[in-house]
C-alpha angles and dihedrals in degrees: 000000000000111000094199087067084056107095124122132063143195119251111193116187102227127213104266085043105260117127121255104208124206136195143327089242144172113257093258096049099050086048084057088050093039095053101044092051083049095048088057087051096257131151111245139144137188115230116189117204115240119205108209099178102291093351132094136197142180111220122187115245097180138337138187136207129023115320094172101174105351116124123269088240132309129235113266116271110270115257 
């Protein structure tokens, strides 16, 4: 599989408020998660990873449930 293709993610709020995070994944494949975390009442979100030059970001694309003062999305670990 191309990994360039790879570039979103689920982010789903736990429930002690620390954030589970799943993929990386086609868009397609993170819509299937997302909505199946979103069908059962959870709090997700899809981020997709943006290049700008040498910089990376994660931006939200959607989200569901109740985020109150979480942050939009974070930048990738550094590797």
């Amino acid at each position: 599989m191309n990994g360039s293709r790879l570039k979103y993610r689920v982010e789903v709020l736990g429930d002690r408020g620390g954030i589970e995070r799943y993929g990386p994944f086609n868009e397609q494949r993170a819509r299937e998660f997302f909505e199946v975390e979103e069908s059962l009442g959870g709090t997700a979100r899809i981020v997709r990873l943006e290049e700008d030059g040498l910089r990376e970001t994660w931006r939200v694309v959607t989200e569901c449930g109740d985020w109150g003062g979480v942050p939009r999305a974070e930048a990738p670990p550094s590797q």
